[in-house]
N, C-alpha and C positions, 0 to 999 in steps of 0.2 A: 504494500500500500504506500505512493507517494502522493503528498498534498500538495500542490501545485496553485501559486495565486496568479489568478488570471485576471486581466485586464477588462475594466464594462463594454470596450468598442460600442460606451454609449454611453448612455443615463448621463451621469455629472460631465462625461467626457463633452459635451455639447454645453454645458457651461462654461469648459474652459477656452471651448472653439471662439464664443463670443465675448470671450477674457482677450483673447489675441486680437480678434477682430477689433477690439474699440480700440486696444495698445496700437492697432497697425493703421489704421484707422486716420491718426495723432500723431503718428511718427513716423513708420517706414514710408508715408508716401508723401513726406515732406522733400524727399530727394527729387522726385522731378519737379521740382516749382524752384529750384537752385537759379537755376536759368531767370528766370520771371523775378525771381525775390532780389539776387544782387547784381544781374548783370551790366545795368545802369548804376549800381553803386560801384563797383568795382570800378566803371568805366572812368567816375569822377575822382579816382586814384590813381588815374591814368596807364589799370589794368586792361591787358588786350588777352585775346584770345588764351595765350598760354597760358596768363594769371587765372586768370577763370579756371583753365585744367588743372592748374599747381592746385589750388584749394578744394577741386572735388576730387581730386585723385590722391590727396591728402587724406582727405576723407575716406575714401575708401580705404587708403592704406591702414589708417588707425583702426578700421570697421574690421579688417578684414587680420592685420594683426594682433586685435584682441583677440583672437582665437588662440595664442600664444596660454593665454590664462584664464580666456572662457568656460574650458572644460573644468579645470579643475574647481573655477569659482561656483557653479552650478552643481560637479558631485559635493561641495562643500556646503553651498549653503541651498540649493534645492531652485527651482522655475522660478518659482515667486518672489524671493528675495531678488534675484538679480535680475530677474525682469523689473521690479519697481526700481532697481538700482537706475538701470540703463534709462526709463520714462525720468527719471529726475536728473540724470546727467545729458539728455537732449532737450528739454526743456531751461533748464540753465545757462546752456551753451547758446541758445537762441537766446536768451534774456540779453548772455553777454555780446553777441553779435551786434545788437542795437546799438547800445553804445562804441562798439569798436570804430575806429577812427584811421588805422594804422595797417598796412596790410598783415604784419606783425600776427597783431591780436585778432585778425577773420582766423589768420589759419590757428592758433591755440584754439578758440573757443568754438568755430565751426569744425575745423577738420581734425584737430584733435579731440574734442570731448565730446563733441555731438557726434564724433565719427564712433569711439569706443561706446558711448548705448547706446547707438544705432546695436552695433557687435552685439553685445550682452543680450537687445532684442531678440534680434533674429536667432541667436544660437536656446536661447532659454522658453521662446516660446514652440519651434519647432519641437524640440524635446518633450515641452510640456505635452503637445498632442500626441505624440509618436508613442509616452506612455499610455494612454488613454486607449489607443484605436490598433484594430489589426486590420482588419477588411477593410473597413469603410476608411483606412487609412488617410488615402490620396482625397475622397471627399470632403474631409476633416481638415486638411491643409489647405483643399482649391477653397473652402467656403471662409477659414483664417485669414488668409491670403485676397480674398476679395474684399477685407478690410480698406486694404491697400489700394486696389481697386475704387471703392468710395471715395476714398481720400482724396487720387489720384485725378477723378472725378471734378472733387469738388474745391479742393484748392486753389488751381491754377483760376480758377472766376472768384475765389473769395481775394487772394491773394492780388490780383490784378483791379478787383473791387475797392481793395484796402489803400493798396499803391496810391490810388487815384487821390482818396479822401489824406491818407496819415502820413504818406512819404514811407522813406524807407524804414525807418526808427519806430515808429507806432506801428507800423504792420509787423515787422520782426518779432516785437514787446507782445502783439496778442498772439501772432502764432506759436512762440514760446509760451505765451501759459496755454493755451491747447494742447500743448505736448503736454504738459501735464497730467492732462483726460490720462493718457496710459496708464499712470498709478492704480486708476479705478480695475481698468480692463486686468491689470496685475493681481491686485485683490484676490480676485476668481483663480487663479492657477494653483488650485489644492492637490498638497501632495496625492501622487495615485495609489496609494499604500492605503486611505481612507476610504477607498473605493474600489479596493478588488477583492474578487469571489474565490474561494475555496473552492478546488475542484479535486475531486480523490481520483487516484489511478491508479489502477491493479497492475503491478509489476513484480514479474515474479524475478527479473532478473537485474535487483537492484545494485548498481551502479556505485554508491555511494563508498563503500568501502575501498573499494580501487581508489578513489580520487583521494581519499584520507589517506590511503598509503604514499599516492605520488606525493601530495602534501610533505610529508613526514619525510621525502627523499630529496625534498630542494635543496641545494647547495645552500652554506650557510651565506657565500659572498653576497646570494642574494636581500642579505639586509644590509649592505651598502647603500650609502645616501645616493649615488647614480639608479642603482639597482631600481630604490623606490619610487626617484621620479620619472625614472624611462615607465616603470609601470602605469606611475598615475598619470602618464602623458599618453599611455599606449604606444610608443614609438618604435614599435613590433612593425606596427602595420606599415610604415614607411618602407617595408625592407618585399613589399609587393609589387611589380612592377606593373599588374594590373591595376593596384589602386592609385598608383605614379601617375596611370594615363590617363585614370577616370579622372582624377582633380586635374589635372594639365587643362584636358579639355572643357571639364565643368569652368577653370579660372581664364581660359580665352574666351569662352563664351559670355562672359560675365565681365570682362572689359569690353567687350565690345557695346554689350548693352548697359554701360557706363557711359560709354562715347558718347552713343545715340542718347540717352537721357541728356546731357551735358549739352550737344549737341545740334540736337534738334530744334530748340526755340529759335536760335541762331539762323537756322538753314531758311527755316518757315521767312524771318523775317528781314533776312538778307541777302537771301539768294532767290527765294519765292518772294519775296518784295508785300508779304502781309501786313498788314497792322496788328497791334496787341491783341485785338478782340478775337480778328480771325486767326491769330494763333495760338489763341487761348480754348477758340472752337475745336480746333484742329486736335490738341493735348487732350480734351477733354472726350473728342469722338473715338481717339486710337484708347485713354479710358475706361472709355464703356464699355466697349467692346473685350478690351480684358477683362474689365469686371464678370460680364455676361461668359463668357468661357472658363472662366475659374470657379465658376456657379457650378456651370453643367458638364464641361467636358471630363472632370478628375473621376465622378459617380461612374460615366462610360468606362475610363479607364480601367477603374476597379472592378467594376463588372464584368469586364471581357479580360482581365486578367493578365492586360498589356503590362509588359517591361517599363518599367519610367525612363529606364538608361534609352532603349530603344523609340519610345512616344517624343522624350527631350532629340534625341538626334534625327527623326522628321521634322519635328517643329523646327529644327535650326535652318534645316536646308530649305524649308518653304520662308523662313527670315530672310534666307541669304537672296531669295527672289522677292519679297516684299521690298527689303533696301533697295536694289540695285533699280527699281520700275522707280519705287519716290525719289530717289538720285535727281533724276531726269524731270519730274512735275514741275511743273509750277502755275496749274489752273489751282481755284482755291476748292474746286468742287472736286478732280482728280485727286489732289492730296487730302482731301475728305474719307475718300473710297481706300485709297489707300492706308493712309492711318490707322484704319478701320479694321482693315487684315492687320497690318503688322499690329497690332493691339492684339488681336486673336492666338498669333504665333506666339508673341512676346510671352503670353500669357500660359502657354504651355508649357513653355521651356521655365520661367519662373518656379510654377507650380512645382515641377519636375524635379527641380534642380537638388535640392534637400533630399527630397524623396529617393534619386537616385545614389545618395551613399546611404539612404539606411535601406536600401532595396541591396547595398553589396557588403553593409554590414552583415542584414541576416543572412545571404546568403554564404556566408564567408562565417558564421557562426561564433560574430565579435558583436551580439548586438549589445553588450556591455560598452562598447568602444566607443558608439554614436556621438556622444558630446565630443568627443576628442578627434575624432573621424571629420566631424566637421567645422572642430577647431582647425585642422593641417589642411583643409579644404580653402578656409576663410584665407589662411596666411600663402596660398597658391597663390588667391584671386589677388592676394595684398602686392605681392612680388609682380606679380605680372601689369597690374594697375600701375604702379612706380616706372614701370619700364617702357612697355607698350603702350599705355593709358594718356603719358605724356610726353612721347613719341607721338600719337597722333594729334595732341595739343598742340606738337612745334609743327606739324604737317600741313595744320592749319594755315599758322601765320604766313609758313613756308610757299604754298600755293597760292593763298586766298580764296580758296575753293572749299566750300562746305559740301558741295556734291563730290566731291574728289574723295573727300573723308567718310564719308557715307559707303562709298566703296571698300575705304582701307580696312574700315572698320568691319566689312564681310570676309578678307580676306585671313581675319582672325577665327569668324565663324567655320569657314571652310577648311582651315586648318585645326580643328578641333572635330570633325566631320572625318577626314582625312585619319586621324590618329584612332577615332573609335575604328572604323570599317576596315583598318588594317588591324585592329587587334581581333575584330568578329572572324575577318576573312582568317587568320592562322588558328583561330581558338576552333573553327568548323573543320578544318582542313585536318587539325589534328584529330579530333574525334572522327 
């Protein structure tokens, strides 16, 4: 007889769904309104193009090298704690952005400390669902994640609303206390130890006395101070060359669709020659449209019992054809339709993305590893952001060409495309 605690894949898991939802809501979709919120500030510091990328790929770098001590702050102190953590250090960080005067002080208080609880977010609320849900896994993420979606939504018109009436300083000052809302959404993310069920299992060929004896066989060096933190980091799993490739490509795909966050308002209103409204229309159509796909496509997924690794590397390659048509737009009704799709895409591979390392934790039988799995995830995207991130910021200046970048920025997608299908093509070939 073994007892076995299993997870609700429901009941309270669905209040914590709507925990992340409001946190994400309030916070992770304050990244794309960067563009809208400073880039006439920035411009009256006599920041061009590259400054703009220096401080979101700052940002990212902080975001994505907190994952350095995200894991272990989350098996420490558990979702909740450092999810309120992270909602009161992006909220402060935007208090202090208003005041900032100095290009100095945008990158401390924007791309450093609103970039690390952005981090703390993303890694303590993913976790928080992932223990909650088995099946209904990916629906449980796409409908958190449509947080973002609302946000994403609704920002770029409040934000541009705000602009008009407060300038930059009184808009900044309210959308940091709105970041605050996360705390509430935090709240909700109750350990899942309060809420799982006892299940008995008749096994007759119990298991447990083996692992007490390997136990009882570990070398003693293993209580060396390296010993403990390679454990508590996991940094086993770095020594996978299949898991090498999955974060390589998960972190080019995720600068890419940095770029284009970054990007995009830019292209709309200086190479398609829109105004603020219409291209505030335009953020808010591509949006919806994720919103509406993160709704209902992850349920499909689940249901049909699709790979995330595989669903993420279609959705890239219908990206890498979405980019390449908007390139070229510049009707305001064309780049309508199309923002439209690439919001669809965006919105799969987003969803996908998390999902596909704890789709190769369990498969790989580390699902103990996940916080730290997508800590060495984060600090990919972080390396790569630094390098190629603002590399395509001097590509910028370099050309003058925002459609130019649109492009570069697929040639990242592709190459991440590239790296999976030669690991599928020899992983088939061998079996």
């Amino acid at each position: 007889m073994v007892s076995n605690r299993m997870p609700p894949d429901g009941g309270y898991g669905w209040v914590v769904v709507i925990g992340c939802a409001v946190i994400n809501v309030f916070n992770q979709s304050l990244v794309s309104v960067f563009g809208l919120m400073f880039g006439d500030y920035l411009a009256t510091m006599g920041e061009n193009a590259f400054g703009a990328a220096l401080v979101m790929n700052m940002c990212n770098i902080s975001l994505n090298f907190s994952g350095l001590i995200t894991g272990p702050i989350i098996k420490k102190f558990k979702t909740r704690k450092a999810s309120i953590l992270g909602s009161m250090l992006t909220g402060g960080a935007l208090v202090a952005c208003a005041y900032s005067t100095q290009m100095w002080q945008v990158l401390l208080s924007y791309s450093v400390a609103f970039g690390f609880g952005l981090g703390l977010i993303q890694s303590s609320t993913f976790v928080a669902i992932n223990s909650y849900f088995r099946n209904n896994k990916g629906k449980a993420v796409g409908l958190a994640l449509a947080g973002t979606g609302v946000g994403q939504i609704l920002m770029p018109l409040l934000v541009q609303f705000l602009l008009d009436i407060y300038s930059f300083r009184g808009t900044t000052l309210i959308i940091g206390g709105l970041a605050f809302n996360g705390v509430v959404g935090a709240a909700l993310l109750q350990p899942v130890e309060w809420h799982t069920r006892v299940e008995i299992i008749e096994d007759a060929n119990d298991e447990r006395i083996p692992l007490l004896e390997n136990a009882k066989a570990t070398p003693k060096r293993l209580d060396s101070g390296w010993s403990k933190l390679a454990a508590l980091m996991d940094v086993a799993i770095l020594k996978r060359v299949s898991f090498l490739n999955l974060i390589i490509g998960l972190g080019l795909a995720y600068t890419a669709s940095t770029s284009f966050s970054l990007f995009f308002p830019y292209f709309l209103q200086k190479t398609a020659n829109l105004d603020m409204f219409q291209t505030a229309n335009c953020m808010s159509i591509l949006s919806t449209t994720d919103l509406l796909t993160r709704i209902t496509v992850p349920a499909f997924v689940d249901k049909m019992k699709f790979s995330h690794r595989n669903t993420f590397l279609l959705a890239g390659l219908c990206l890498v054809v979405a980019r390449s048509v908007m390139a070229e737009m510049r009707n305001i009704v064309a780049l309508m339709i199309t923002s439209a799709f690439y919001g669809i895409f965006r919105s799969i591979t987003i969803v996908n993305q998390n999902l596909t390392i704890a789709e190769y934790c369990t498969e790989k039988d580390v699902e103990s590893m996940l916080p730290n799995a997508l800590g060495f995830n984060m600090i990919t995207k972080g390396v790569l952001v630094l390098s190629l991130g603002q590399l395509l910021g001097w590509f910028v200046d370099y050309t003058g060409s925002y459609s130019l970048n649109l492009h570069a920025q697929n040639l990242l997608l592709v190459s991440t495309c590239v790296l999976w299908l030669c690991e599928l093509y020899f992983k088939y070939k061998d079996e």
